[in-house]
N, C-alpha and C positions, 0 to 999 in steps of 0.2 A: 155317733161315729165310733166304729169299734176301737177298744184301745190298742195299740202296739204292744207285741211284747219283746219286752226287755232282759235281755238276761243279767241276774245279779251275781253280784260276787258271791254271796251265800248260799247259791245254785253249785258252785267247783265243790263243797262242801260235802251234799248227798252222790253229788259223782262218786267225790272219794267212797264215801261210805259207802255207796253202791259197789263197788269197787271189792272194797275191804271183807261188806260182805258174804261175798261171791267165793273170796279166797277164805274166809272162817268156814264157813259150811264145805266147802272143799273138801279145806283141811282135817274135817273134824271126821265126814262121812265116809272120805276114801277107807279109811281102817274096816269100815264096813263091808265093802267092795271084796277088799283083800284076805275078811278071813279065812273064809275056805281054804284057799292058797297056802296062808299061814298056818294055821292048822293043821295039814298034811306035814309041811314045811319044815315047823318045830315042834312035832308031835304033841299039839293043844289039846285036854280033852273041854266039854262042854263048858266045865265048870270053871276053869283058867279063863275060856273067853270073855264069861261073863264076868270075872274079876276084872280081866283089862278094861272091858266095855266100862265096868262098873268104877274103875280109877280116875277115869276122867272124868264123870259126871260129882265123883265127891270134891277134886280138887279144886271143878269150875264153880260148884255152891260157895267151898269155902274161902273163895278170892272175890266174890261180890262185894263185899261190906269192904272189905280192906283196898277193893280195886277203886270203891267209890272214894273213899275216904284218900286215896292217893290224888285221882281225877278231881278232888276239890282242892286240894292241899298246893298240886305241881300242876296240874290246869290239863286240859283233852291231849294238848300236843305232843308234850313228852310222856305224858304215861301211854296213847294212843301207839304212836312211834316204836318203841320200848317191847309193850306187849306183842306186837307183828315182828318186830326181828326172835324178842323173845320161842313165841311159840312157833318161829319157822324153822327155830335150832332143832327144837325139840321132832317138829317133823321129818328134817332130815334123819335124827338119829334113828326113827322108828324103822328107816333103811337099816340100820345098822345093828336092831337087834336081834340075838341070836337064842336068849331064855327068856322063861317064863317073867322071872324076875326083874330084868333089864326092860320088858315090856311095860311089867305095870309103873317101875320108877317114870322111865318115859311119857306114856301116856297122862302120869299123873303131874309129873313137872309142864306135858303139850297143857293139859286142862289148868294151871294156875296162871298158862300166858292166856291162853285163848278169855279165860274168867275176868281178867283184870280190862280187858280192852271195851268188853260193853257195856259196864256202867261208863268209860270216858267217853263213849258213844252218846250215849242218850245227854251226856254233859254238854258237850260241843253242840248238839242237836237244840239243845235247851237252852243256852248261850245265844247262835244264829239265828236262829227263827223266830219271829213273833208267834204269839201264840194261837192264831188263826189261821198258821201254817204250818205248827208241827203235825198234827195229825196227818197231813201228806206226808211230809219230810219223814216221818221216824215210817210209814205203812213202804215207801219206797225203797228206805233202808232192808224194812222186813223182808220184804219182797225178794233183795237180790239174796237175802241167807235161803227163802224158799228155791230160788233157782238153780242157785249153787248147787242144793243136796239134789235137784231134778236130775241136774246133768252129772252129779257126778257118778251116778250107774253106769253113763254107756262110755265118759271117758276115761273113768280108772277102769274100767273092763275090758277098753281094747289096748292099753297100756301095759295090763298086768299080762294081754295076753300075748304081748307080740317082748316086749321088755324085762317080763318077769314085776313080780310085788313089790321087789325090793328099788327098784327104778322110779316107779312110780310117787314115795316120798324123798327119794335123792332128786326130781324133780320141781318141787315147788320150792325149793328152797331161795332161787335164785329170784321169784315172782314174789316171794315175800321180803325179798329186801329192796324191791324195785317199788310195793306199795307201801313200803315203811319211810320211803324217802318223800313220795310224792306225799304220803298224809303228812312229814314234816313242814313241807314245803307250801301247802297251798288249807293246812289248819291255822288258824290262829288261837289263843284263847279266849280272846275278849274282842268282841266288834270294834268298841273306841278304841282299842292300840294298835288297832290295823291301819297305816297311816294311809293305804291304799282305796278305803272304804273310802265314801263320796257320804258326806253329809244325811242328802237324802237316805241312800239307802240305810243307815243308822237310824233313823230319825224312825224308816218303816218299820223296824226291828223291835225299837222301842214302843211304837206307835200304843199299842195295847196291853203293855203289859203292867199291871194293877196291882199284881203282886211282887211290888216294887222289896228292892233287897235291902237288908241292913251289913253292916260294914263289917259289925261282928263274928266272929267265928262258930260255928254250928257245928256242934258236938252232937253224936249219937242218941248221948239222953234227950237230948233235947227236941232230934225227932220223932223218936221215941213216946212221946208224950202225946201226941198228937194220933188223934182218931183216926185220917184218911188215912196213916201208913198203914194200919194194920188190917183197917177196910178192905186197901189196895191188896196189903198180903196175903188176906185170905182167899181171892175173887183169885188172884193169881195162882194160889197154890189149887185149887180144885181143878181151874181150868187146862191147868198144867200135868196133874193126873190124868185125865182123859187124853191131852193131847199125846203126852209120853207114853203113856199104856196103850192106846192104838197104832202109834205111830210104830212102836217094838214088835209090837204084836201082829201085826193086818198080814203080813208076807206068810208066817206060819199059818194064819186064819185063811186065806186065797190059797194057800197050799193044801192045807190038810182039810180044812172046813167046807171048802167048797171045791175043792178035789181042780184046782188051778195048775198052772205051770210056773214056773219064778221066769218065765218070761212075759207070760199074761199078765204075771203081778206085775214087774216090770212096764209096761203099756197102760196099764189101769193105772198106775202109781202116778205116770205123765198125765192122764184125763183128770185126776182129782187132783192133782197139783194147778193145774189151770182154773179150777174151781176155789182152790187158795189164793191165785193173785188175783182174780177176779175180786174176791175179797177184798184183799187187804186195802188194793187203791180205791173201789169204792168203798172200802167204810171209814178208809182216811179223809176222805170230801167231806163224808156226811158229818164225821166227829167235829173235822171246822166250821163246819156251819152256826152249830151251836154246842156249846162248852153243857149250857146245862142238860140237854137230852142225851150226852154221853152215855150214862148211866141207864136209858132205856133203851138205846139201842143195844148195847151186852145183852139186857136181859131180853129181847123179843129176839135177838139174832141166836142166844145160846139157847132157849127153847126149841127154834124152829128147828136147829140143829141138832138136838135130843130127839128130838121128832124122826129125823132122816136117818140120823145112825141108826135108831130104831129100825126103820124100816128096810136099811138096807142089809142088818142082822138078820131080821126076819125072812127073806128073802134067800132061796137056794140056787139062785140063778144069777153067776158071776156077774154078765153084763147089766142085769138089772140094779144087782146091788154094788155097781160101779157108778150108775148112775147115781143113785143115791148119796154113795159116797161122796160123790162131788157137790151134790149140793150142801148135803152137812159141811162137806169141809171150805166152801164159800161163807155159808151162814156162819161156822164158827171164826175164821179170821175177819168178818165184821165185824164181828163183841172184839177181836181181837184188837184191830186197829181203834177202837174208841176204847179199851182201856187203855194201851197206850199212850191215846193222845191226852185221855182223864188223869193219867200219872204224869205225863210232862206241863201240865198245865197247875197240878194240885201243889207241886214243892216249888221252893224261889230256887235259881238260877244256883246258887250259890251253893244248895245242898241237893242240888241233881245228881249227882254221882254217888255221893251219900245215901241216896234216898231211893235212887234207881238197885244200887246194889243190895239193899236190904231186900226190895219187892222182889229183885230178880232169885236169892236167896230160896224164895219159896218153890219157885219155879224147881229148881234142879233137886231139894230133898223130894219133892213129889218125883222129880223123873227116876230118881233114886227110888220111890218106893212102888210107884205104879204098875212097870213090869215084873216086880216078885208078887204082889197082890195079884195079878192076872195071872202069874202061873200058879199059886196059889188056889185060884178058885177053878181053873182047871184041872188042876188034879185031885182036888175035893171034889167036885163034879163027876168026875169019870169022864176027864176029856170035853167039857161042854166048853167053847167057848162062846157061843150065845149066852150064855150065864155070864159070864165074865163083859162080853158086849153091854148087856144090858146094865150092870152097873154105872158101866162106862154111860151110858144113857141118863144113871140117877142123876151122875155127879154133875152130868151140864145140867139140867136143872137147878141143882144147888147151888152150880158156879151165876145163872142166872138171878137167882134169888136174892143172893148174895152180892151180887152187881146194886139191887136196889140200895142196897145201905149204906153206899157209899153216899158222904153228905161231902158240901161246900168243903174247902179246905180252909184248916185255923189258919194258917203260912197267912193267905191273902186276907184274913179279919185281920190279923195283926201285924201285919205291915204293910196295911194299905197308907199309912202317912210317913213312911221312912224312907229316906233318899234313895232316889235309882241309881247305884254304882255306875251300872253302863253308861249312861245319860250327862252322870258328871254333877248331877243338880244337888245344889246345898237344900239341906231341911226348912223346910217354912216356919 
């Protein structure tokens, strides 16, 4: 008899986050959208932009560890809450600036809110979910940040062009205090103090999870010390070079490379984005299947993936190496969603946020360094950006390789006998 399904209360949860998102990757990509506009606007030259670009990618690194550490300390819902009114301020203001200066203050005070909100993210995720569910839950999450940046090309485009640049973030600002309420509203921090939660569904929540928490407080050294986080940091930081340095890069590559239109990139950009979701929710499935092939699924998915950008480099024929494009960038958000879910499964509940925000850490010094290294070896090249592709190729490889080393987590050897907080249950 097929079973029924039920919707649970920890289902409103990735809503929100779906939700949430939608509006970060919004918020973050419209500036994208807008500089040309701006540029003209406040007489930007090349190298101002890349400051501003470059403000918010150092503010959002350096709020990981401190957003984590708040997300364990004051719990998802008030730091979550917080961070989206926070950084919808900051959005509005980028309506209101007028110099070079005033930009990069802004953009870098938008990247300390936007930075503090996603380690409480993967906290709350790690919290509600057992752990034969997060690998969906967190790939679902991912997903709507992929959708967000899809769609916000054609709607800050026709915003900016019928309302002007400056409308466009005077715009969200009223949508970020309407998803700052609802995440207060329908977050909790802990499943037991939900009084609304039904036994059962607690009971499923708990159901698996091994890596039962201690009551203690968990300080930085002390995860620190431990092998998986740096395993986890490193897999992350390479895999995040590629992802950042193609990602900055591909529009001038389809423009100049392959002699494109920014509207055909535009069009390809939607075809390989669908090759992304595709991704992420099947290799959220496959990651809950089993916790321990985590680790080979990375590495066979970031190979195959090195394989395709390969080929799609090699390759002088747009539509061809669109196709390509999308497979690699399916095969890469596979490895994507099973580290993910390898990272919400590896730390206890209690230093999610902590531990989420160190790995995430690596991610944004690489996207910091990725695209000055690719322009870098373009203009050491004499303009080749196949050269510069092709490294992009080593590195998934090594992010591959490097996926293997990841071992068991110490977290669950040593406190597999200490009381479940959530649970309630005294020590044997």
């Amino acid at each position: 008899m097929e079973k029924k399904f039920t919707w649970k209360k920890r289902y409103n949860l990735v809503v929100i986050m779906f939700l949430a998102g939608l509006l970060l990757m919004f918020d973050r990509a419209v500036i994208s959208v807008a500089l040309p506009v701006m540029e003209k606007d406040l007489n930007l030259t090349p190298v101002s932009l890349g400051i501003i670009m470059g403000s918010f990618s150092i503010a959002y690194a350096l709020m990981q560890i401190p957003g984590g550490l708040l997300a364990d300390k004051f719990g998802s819902r008030v730091i979550g809450a917080i961070s989206i009114v926070f950084w919808s301020i900051f959005t509005f203001l980028t309506g209101t600036a007028s110099s070079l200066a005033a930009l990069v203050g802004i953009r870098f005070a938008f990247g300390l809110g936007e930075g503090s909100f996603v380690p409480a993210q993967y906290k709350a995720l790690a919290v509600w979910f057992p752990k034969k569910e997060r690998g969906r839950a967190t790939a679902i999450t991912n997903i709507s940040m992929m959708i967000g940046g899809a769609l916000t090309a054609i709607i800050a485009a026709g915003l900016i062009g019928k309302f002007g640049w400056r409308s466009v973030f005077y715009s969200l600002f009223v949508p970020g205090l309407i998803l700052a309420v609802l995440f207060w509203i329908f977050v909790k921090d802990s499943p037991a103090k939900d009084k609304k939660l039904s036994a059962a569904e607690l009971a499923e929540i708990n159901a698996d999870d091994v890596a039962v928490e201690s009551a203690q407080k968990i300080k930085i050294a002390d995860i620190l010390k431990y092998p998986v986080i740096w395993q986890l940091y490193a897999v992350y930081f390479v895999s995040a070079m590629v992802s950042f340095g193609v990602n900055s890069w591909m529009s001038v590559y389809v423009v100049d490379g392959l002699k494109g239109t920014l509207m055909q990139f535009g069009l390809a950009s939607m075809v390989v984005s669908i090759g992304g979701l595709i991704g992420q929710m099947v290799g959220g499935f496959i990651a809950d299947k089993s916790r321990a092939t985590q680790k080979y699924q990375m590495f066979i998915s970031w190979i195959i993936a090195a394989v395709f950008l390969f080929l799609g480099v090699s390759t002088n024929s747009l539509p061809v190496a669109v196709i390509f494009f999308t497979v690699e960038t399916c095969f890469f958000f596979l490895a994507v969603s099973a580290f993910f879910a390898r990272m919400s499964t590896a730390l206890p509940r209690k230093a999610m946020g902590l531990g989420a925000g160190i790995i995430q850490t690596s991610g944004y010094i690489a996207g910091a360094i990725s695209p000055i290294l690719i322009g870098f070896i373009v203009q050491a090249t004499g303009g080749s950006y196949k050269t510069a592709f092709f490294v992009m190729c080593a590195l998934l490889l090594v992010a591959g390789f490097l996926a293997l080393t990841i071992k068991k987590s110490s977290f669950e050897e040593e406190h597999a006998t200490e009381p479940n907080v959530d649970k309630g249950q005294p020590a044997k």
